[in-house]
C-alpha positions in Angstrom: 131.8 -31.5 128.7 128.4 -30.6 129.7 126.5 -27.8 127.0 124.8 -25.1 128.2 121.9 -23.3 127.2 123.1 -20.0 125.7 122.2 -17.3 127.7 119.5 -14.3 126.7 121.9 -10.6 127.1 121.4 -8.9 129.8 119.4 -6.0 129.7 120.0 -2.7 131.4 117.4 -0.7 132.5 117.5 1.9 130.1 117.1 -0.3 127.5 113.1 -0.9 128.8 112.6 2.9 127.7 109.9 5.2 129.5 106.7 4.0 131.0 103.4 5.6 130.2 103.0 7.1 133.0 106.8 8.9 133.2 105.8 10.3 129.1 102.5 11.8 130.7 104.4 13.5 133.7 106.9 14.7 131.2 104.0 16.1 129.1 102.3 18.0 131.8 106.2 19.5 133.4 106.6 20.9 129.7 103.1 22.0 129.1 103.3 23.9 132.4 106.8 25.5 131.6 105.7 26.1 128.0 103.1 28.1 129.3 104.6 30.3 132.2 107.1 30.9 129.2 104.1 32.2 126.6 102.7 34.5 130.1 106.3 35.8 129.7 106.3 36.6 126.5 103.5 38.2 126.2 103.4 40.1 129.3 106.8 41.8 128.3 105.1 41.8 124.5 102.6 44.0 126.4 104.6 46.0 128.3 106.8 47.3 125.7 103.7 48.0 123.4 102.3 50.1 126.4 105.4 51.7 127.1 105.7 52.5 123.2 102.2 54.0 123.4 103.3 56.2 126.3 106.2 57.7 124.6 103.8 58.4 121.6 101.3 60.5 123.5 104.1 62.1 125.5 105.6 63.1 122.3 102.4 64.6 120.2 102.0 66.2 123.3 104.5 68.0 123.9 104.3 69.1 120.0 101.2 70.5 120.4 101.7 72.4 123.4 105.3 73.6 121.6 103.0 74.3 118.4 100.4 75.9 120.2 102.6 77.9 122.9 104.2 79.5 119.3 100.9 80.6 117.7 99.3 82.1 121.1 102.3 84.4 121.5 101.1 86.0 118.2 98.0 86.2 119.6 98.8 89.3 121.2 100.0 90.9 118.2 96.8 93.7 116.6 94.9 92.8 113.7 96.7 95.7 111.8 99.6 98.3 112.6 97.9 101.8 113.4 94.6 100.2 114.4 93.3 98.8 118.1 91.7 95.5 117.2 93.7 93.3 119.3 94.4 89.8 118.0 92.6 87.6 120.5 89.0 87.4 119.6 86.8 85.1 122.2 88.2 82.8 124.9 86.4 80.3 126.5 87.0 77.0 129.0 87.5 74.7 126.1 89.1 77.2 123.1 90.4 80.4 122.0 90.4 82.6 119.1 92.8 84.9 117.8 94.1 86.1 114.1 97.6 86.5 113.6 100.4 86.6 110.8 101.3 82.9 111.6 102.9 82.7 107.6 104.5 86.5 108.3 104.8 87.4 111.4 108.3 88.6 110.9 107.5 91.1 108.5 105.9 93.5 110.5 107.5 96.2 112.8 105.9 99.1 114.4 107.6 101.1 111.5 106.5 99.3 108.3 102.6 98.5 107.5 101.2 94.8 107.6 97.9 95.8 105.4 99.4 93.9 102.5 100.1 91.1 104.4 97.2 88.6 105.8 96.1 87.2 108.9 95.3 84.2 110.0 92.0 83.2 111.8 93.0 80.8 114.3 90.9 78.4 116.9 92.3 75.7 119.2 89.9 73.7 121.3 89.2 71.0 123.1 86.6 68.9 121.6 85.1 65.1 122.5 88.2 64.6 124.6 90.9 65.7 121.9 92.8 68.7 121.0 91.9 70.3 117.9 92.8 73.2 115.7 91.2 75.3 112.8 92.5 77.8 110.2 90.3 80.7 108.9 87.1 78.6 107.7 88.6 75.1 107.3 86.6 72.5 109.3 88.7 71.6 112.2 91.2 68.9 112.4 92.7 66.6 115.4 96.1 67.0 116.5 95.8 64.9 119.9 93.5 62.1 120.0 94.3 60.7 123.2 91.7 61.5 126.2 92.5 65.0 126.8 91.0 66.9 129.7 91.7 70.5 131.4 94.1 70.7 133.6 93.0 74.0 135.2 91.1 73.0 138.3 88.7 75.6 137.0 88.3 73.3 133.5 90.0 76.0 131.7 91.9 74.8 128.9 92.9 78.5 128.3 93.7 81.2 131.4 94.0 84.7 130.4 95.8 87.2 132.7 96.8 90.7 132.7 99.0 93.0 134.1 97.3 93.6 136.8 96.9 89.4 137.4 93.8 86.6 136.6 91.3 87.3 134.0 90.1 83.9 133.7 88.5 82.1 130.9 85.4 83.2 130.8 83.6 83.7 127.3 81.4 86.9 128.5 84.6 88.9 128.5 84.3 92.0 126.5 86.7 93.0 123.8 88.1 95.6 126.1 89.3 93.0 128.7 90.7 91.1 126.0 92.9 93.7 124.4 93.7 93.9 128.1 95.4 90.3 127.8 99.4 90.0 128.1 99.5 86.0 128.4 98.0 83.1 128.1 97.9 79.7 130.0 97.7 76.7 128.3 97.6 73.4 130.4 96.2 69.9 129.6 95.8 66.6 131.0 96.6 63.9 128.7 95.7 60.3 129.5 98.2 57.6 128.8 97.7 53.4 127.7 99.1 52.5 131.2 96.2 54.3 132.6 98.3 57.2 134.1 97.6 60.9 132.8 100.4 63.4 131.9 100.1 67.2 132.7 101.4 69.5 130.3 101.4 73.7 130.8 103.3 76.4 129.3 102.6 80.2 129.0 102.0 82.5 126.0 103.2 85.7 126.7 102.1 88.2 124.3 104.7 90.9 122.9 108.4 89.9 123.4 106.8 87.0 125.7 108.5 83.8 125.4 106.8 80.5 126.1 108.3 78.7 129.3 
């Protein structure tokens, strides 16, 4: 019987592995994909931190207008029972000022006295683009600090009306027209992070006014 040479396995071609140029194509497919996957990411990483920054400034908003809309309506109130000092002071396009028994304003009636009791100087403003506030003589303080403009087309921050209609904002009104006040407009514009601005507006009616 004849010997043969042993034969060398066969070998499938799997068994040669990848070639150089198949890893470097497989390299660039996954570098590509890994990266449309970070865009991803961090465009809806964006998004959401935008959207978050929206609901922010729509909230302190709509506090301060709510805060604000509360204190004006006791604007109206006098600086004392039996006198006629009316509470609202000086308006102008960018503030008002009023006193009023913001700590107790529930104590007083037409009947009973309120000379025991004190007032409460108050300024709001609009100031370098933010909404601020001040009590008696405390330096004022920022209660909106996002980009914060009038939304009056006037540039009235603050719109004073009468019975009889429009008084306006003007700060050359005389203390006669202002005891002559039985609301007040409040409306701002407050820019958002997606670049979009908010309006917000409610009205401070003096006496049993409610704001709306």
């Amino acid at each position: 019987m004849l010997s043969t040479a042993p034969r060398a396995p066969h070998r499938l071609r799997d068994d040669r592995g990848f070639t150089l140029t198949e890893l470097l194509v497989a390299m660039v497919i996954a570098s590509i994909v890994g990266a449309l996957a970070l865009s991803w990411f961090i465009g809806a990483s964006n998004a959401t931190t935008t959207t978050t920054d929206v609901d922010n400034a729509t909230a302190s908003a709509r506090n301060v207008l709510q805060t604000w809309g509360k204190m004006l309506q006791l604007a109206g109130a006098s600086a004392g029972v039996g006198t006629t000092t009316n509470g609202l002071q000086t308006i102008s396009p960018t503030s008002i000022t009023f006193t009023a028994y913001l700590k107790n304003s529930g104590a007083c009636s037409p009947e009973t006295s309120c000379a025991p009791l004190s007032t409460t100087s108050v300024t709001l403003g609009l100031n370098n683009a933010m909404l601020v506030e001040a009590f008696d003589s405390n330096s004022p303080s920022v209660v909106l600090s996002n980009t914060t403009t009038a939304a009056d087309t006037s540039g009235c921050l603050f719109v004073a009306y009468t019975a009889d209609g429009l008084l306006g904002c003007s700060s050359s009104l005389t203390s006669t027209q202002l005891e002559s006040v039985t609301s007040v407009v409040l409306a701002f514009k407050v820019l958002t992070a997606n670049g979009s601005s908010r309006t917000f507006q409610t009205t401070a009616a003096f006496g049993n006014g409610a704001s709306q």
